[in-house]
ROPAGU-265825 format. One record per residue (C-alpha): z negated, x negated, y negated. Coordinates in nm, 3 decimals, always signed. Each point is the difference from the previous one (the first is absolute). Example, Ala and Ser with C-alpha at 12.3 -4.5 7.8 and 13.67 -1.06 7.14 Angstrom:
@pz->-0.780&px->-1.230&py->+0.450 .
@pz->+0.066&px->-0.137&py->-0.344 .
//
This chain:
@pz->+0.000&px->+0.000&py->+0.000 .
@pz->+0.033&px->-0.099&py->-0.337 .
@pz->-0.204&px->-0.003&py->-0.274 .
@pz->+0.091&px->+0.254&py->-0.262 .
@pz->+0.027&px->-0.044&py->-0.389 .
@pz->-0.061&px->+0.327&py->-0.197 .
@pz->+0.114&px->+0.010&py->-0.391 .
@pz->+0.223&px->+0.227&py->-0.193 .
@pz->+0.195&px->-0.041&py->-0.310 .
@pz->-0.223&px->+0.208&py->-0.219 .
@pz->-0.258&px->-0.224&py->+0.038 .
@pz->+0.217&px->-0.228&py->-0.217 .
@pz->-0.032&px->+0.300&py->-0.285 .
@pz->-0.356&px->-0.073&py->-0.093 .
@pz->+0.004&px->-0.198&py->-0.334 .
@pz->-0.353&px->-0.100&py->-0.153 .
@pz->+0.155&px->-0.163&py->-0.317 .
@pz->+0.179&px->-0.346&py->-0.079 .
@pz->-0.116&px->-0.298&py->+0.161 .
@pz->-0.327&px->+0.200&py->+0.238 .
@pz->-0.025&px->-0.185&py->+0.294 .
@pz->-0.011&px->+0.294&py->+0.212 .
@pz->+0.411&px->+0.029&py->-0.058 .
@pz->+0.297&px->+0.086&py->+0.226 .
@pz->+0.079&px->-0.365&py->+0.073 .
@pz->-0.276&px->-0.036&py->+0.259 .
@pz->+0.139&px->+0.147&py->+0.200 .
@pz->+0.377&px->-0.133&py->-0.054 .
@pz->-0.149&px->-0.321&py->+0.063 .
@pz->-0.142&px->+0.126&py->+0.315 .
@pz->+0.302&px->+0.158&py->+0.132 .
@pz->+0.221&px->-0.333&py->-0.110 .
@pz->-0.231&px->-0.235&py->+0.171 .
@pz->+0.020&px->+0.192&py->+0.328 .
@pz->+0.393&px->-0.014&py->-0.012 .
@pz->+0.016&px->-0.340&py->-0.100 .
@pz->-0.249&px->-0.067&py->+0.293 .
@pz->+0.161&px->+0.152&py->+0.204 .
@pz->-0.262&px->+0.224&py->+0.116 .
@pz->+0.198&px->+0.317&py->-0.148 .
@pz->+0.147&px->+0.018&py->+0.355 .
@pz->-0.279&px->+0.072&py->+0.205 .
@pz->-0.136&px->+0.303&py->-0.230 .
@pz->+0.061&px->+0.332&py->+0.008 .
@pz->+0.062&px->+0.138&py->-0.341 .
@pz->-0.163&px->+0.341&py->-0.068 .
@pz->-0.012&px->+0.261&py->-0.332 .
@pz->-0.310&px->+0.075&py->-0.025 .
@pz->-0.071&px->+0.325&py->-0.074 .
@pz->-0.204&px->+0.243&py->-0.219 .
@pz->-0.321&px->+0.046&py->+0.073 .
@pz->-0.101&px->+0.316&py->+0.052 .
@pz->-0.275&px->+0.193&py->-0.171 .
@pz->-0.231&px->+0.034&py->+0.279 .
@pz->+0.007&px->-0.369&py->+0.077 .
@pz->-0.131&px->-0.071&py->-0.349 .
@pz->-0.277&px->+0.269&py->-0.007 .
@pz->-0.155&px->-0.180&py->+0.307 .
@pz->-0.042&px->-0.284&py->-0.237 .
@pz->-0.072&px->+0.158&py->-0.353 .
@pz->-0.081&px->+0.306&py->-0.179 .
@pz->+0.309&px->+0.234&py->-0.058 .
@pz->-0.148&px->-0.052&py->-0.403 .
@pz->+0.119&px->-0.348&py->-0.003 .
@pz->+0.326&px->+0.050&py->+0.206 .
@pz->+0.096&px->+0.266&py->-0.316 .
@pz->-0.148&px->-0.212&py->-0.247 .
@pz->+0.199&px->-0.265&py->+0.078 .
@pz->+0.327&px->+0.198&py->+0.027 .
@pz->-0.095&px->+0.195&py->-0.300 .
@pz->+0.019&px->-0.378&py->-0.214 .
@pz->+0.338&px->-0.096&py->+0.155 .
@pz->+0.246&px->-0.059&py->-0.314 .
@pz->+0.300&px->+0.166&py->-0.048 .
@pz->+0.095&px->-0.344&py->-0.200 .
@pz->-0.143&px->-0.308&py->-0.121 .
@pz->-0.312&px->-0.117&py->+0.124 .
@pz->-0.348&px->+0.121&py->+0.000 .
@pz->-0.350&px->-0.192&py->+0.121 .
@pz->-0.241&px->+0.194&py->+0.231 .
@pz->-0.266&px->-0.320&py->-0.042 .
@pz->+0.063&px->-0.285&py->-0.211 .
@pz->+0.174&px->-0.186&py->+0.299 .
@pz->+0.162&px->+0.302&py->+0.193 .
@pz->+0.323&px->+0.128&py->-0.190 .
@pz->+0.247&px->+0.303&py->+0.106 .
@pz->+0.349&px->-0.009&py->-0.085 .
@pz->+0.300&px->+0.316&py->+0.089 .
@pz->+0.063&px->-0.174&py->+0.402 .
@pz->-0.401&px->-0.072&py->+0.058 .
@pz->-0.078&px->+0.369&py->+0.150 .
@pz->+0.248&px->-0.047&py->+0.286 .
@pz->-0.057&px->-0.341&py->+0.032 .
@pz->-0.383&px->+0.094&py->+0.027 .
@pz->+0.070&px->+0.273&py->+0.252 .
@pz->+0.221&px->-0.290&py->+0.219 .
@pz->-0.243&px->-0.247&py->+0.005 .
@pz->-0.242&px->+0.230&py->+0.147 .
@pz->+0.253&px->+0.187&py->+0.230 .
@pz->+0.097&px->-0.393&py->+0.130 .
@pz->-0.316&px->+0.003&py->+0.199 .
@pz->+0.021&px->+0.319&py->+0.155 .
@pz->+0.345&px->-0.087&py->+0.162 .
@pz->-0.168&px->-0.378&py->+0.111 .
@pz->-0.222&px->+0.181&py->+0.168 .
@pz->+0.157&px->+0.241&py->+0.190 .
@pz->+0.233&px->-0.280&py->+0.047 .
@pz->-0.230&px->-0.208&py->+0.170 .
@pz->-0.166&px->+0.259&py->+0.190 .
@pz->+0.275&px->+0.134&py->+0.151 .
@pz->+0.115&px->-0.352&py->+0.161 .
@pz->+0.291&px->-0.005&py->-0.261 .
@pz->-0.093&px->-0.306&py->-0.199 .
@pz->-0.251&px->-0.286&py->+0.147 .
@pz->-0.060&px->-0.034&py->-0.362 .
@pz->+0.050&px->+0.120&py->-0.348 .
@pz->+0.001&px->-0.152&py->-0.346 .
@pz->+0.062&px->+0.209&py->-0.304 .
@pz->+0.140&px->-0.155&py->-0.271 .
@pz->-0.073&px->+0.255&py->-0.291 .
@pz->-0.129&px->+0.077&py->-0.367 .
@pz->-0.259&px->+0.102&py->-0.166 .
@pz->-0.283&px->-0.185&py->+0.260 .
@pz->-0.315&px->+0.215&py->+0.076 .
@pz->-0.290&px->-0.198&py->+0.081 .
@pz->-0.179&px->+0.051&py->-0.369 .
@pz->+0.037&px->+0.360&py->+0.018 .
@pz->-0.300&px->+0.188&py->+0.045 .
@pz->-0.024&px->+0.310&py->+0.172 .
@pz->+0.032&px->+0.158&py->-0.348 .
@pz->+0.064&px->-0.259&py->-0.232 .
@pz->+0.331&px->-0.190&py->-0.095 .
@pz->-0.021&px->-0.385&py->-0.049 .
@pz->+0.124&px->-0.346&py->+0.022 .
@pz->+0.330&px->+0.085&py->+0.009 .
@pz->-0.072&px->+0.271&py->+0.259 .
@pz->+0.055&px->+0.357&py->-0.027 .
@pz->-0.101&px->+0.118&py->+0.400 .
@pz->-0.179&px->-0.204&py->+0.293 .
@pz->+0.315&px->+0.001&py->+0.190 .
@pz->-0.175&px->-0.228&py->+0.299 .
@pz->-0.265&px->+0.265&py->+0.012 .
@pz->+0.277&px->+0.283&py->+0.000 .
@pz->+0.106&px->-0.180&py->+0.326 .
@pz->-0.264&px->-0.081&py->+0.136 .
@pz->-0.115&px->+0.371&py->-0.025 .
@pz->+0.301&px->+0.106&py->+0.163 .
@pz->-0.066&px->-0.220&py->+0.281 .
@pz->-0.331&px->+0.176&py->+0.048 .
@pz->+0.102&px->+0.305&py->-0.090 .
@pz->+0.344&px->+0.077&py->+0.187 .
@pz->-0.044&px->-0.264&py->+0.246 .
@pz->-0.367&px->+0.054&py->+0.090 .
@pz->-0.103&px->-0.341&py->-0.024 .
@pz->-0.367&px->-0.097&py->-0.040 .
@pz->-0.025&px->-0.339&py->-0.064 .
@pz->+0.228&px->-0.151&py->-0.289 .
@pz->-0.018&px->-0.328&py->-0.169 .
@pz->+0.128&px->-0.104&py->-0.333 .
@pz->+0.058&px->-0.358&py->-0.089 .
@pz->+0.065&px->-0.058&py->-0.375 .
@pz->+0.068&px->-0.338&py->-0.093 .
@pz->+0.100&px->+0.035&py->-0.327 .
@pz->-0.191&px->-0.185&py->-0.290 .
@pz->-0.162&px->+0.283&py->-0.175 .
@pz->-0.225&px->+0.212&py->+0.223 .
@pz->+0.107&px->+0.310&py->+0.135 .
@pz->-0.270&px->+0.219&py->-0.226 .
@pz->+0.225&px->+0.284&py->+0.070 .
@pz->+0.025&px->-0.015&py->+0.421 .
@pz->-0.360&px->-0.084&py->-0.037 .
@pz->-0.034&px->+0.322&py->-0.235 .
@pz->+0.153&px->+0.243&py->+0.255 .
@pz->-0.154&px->-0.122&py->+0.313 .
@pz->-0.351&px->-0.159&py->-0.040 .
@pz->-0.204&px->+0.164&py->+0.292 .
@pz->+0.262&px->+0.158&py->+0.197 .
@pz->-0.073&px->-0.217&py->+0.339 .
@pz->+0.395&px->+0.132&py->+0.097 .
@pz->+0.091&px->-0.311&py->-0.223 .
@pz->-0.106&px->-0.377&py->-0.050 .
@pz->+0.124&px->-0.178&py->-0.290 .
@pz->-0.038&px->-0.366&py->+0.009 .
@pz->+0.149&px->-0.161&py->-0.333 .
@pz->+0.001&px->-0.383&py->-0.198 .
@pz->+0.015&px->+0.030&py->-0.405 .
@pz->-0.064&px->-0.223&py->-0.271 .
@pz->-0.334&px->+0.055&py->-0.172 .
@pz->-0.081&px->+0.030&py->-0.274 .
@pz->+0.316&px->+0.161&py->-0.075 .
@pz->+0.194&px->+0.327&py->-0.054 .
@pz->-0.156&px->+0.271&py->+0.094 .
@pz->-0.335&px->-0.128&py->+0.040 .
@pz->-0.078&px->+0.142&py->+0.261 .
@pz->-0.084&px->-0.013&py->+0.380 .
@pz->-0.321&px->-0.224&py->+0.004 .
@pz->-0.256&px->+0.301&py->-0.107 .
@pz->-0.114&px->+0.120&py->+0.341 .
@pz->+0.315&px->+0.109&py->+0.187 .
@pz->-0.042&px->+0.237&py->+0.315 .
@pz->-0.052&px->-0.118&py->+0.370 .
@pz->+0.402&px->+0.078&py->+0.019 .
@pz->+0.083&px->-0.254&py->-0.297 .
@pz->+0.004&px->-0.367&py->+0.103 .
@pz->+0.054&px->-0.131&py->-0.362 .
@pz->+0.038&px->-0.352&py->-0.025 .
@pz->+0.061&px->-0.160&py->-0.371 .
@pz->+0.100&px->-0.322&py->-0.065 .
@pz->-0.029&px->-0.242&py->-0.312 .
@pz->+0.260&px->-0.099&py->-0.214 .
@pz->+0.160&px->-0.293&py->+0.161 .
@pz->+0.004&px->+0.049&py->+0.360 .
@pz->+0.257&px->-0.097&py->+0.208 .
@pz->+0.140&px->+0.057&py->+0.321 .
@pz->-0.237&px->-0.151&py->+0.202 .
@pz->-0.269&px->+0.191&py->-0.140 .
@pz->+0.201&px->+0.304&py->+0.060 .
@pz->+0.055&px->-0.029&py->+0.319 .
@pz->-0.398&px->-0.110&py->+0.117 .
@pz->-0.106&px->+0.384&py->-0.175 .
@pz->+0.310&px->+0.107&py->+0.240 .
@pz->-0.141&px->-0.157&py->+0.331 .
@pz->-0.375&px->+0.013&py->-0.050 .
@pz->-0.022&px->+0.364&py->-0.213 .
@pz->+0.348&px->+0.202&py->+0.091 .
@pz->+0.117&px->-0.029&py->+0.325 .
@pz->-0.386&px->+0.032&py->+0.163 .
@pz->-0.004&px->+0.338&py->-0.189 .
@pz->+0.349&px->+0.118&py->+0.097 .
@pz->-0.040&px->-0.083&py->+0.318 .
@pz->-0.338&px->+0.147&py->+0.049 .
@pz->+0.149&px->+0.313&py->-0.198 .
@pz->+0.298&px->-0.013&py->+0.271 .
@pz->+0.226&px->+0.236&py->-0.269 .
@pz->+0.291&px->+0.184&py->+0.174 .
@pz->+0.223&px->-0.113&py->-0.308 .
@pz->-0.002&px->-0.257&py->-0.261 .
@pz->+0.142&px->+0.067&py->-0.404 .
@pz->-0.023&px->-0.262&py->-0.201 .
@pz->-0.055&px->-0.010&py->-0.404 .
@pz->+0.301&px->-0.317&py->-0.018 .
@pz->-0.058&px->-0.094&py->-0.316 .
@pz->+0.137&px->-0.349&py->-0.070 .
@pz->-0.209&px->-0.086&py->-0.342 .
@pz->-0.209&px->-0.204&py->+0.140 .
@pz->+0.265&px->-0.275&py->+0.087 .
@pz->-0.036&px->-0.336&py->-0.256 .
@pz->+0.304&px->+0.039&py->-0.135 .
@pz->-0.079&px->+0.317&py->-0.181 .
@pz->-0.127&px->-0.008&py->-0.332 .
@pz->-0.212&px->+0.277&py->-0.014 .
@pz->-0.267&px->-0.105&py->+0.200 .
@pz->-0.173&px->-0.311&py->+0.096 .
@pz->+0.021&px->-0.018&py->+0.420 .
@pz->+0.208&px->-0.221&py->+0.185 .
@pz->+0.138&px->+0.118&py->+0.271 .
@pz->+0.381&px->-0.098&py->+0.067 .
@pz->+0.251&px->+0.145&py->+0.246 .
@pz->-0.160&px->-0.137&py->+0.322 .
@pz->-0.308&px->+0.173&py->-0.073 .
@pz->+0.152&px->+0.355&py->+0.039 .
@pz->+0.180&px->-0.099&py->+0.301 .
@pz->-0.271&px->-0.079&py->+0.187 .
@pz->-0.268&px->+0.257&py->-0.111 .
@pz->+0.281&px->+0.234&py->+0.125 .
@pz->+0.016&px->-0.191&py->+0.292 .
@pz->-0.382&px->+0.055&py->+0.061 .
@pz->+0.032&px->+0.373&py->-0.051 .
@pz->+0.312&px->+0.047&py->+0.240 .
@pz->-0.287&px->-0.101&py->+0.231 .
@pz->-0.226&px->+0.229&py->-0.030 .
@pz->+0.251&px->+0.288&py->+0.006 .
@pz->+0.145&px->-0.148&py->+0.335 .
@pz->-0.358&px->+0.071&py->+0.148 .
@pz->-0.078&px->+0.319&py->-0.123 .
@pz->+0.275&px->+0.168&py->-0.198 .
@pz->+0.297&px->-0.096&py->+0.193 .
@pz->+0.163&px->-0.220&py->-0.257 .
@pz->-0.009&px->+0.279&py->-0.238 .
@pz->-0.035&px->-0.164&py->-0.346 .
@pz->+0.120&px->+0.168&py->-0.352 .
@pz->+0.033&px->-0.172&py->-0.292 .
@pz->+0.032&px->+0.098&py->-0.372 .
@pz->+0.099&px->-0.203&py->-0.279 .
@pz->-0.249&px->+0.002&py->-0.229 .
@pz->-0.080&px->-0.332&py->-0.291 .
@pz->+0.230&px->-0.304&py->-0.065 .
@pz->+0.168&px->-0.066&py->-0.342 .
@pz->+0.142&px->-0.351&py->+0.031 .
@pz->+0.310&px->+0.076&py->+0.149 .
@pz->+0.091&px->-0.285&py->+0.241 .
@pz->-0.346&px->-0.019&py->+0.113 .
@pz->+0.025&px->+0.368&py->+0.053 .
@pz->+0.326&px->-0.024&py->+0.160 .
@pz->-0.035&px->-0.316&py->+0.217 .
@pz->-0.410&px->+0.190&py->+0.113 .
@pz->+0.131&px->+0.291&py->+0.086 .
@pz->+0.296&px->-0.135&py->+0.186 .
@pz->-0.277&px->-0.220&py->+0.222 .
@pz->-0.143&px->+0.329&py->+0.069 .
@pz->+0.241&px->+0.235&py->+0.107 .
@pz->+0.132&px->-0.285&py->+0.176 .
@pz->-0.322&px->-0.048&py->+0.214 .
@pz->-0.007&px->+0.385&py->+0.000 .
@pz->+0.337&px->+0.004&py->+0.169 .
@pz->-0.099&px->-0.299&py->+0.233 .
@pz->+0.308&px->-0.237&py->-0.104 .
//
């Protein structure tokens, strides 16, 4: 099987302003590092869809759904926080992220796709279950994982978010539900300032300092992840990929380079070979220097795909 890659056009509509780092060439320079690796090949390419209503109210309040729809411009652009912006193509590209991660699943459930990575726009892991944030409008790796648990029936989910900043919004929507364990590495003290104030039994939180690199990285990953996942024994793995954390980018202060996400992916291929056969999603999240992001998320999928 191979491993599937989930976008759509419209998430290439969403336009926070001149020069925001959250801009449609991410993920051109994903998609034109893949073909020049060659790794294009081995995918299969899927649109992902809309997500439907239902899907999002297991995940937030119908309030904020309509509140967010309600501030969608019919032109220029308008800011929802000082760092989140709408522009005329965000609504659908909102409604696509979130929809990506419903098809991954039921991808990978069904034995379609050993994998899936979804390459989309706006990320997700800042929202709160009814708050807009950080570039993030809905949790769209908590709108999957939901729909694991809730169409699938699954009990035991795990969420791996790598990114830099911590995922205050996954954490938001799922502290105390023992259905899900969240293990995650951020930079602290840092955007959002959060995660170190008494998480839940389910949150296995684990900030770093300014400066670390990947061998520091990957100790938290041996010694503090993979005993938890494996004790956890999750059924399927989504990952928070954010790629913000690698040295190359700018707008943080880890230093992590390509190698790094190739093998922590490596590590967590593992642990879904044991319990959640193979079954791993992944959803772009972070990562605003372009090449790193590229040449990062290339390692990954390409790990992912086992190439």
């Amino acid at each position: 099987m191979t491993t599937a890659f989930i976008t759509h056009r419209d998430c290439w509509q969403h336009d926070m302003g001149a020069h925001h780092p959250e801009c449609p060439d991410r993920l051109d320079a994903i998609s034109d590092r893949l073909i020049a690796a060659g790794l294009d090949l081995y995918l299969s390419y899927h649109d992902a869809p809309l997500v439907q209503m239902e899907q999002l109210l297991r995940v937030h309040p119908r309030a904020h759904v309509e509140a967010i729809e309600s501030c969608a411009p019919a032109h220029g652009i308008i800011h929802v926080d000082p760092d989140t912006a709408m522009s005329p193509g965000t609504w659908k590209a909102i409604l696509r992220s979130a929809g990506a991660g419903v098809l991954a699943t039921d991808l990978v459930m069904k034995g379609e796709a050993a994998a899936a990575f979804c390459g989309i726009r706006p990320p997700g892991h800042h929202a709160e279950r009814a708050r807009a944030m950080g570039f993030c409008f809905f949790n769209n790796v908590a709108v999957a994982a939901m729909h694991g648990i809730e169409a699938w029936g699954l009990s035991r989910v795990a969420i791996v978010d790598f990114d830099v900043h911590h995922g205050n919004g996954t954490e938001d929507i799922f502290a105390g539900d023992s259905r899900v364990l969240m293990v995650g590495t951020f930079q602290h003290p840092f955007y959002p300032y959060s995660g170190t104030e008494n998480p839940a039994p389910n949150m296995c939180n684990v900030p770093l300092p300014a400066g670390t690199r990947g061998d520091g990285f990957r100790q938290v990953v041996t010694d503090i992840w993979l005993p938890r996942l494996r004790a956890f024994a999750p059924e399927i793995i989504y990952v928070s990929a954010g790629f913000d954390a690698h040295y190359e980018d700018d707008m943080a202060s880890l230093g992590l380079v390509d190698a790094d996400y190739a093998w922590v992916t490596q590590q967590l291929k593992a642990v879904a070979a044991e319990s959640a056969q193979g079954r791993i999603v992944s959803m772009l999240e972070g990562g605003y220097a372009l090449s790193a992001l590229a040449r990062s998320a290339a390692a990954h999928i390409k790990v992912l795909s086992d190439l």
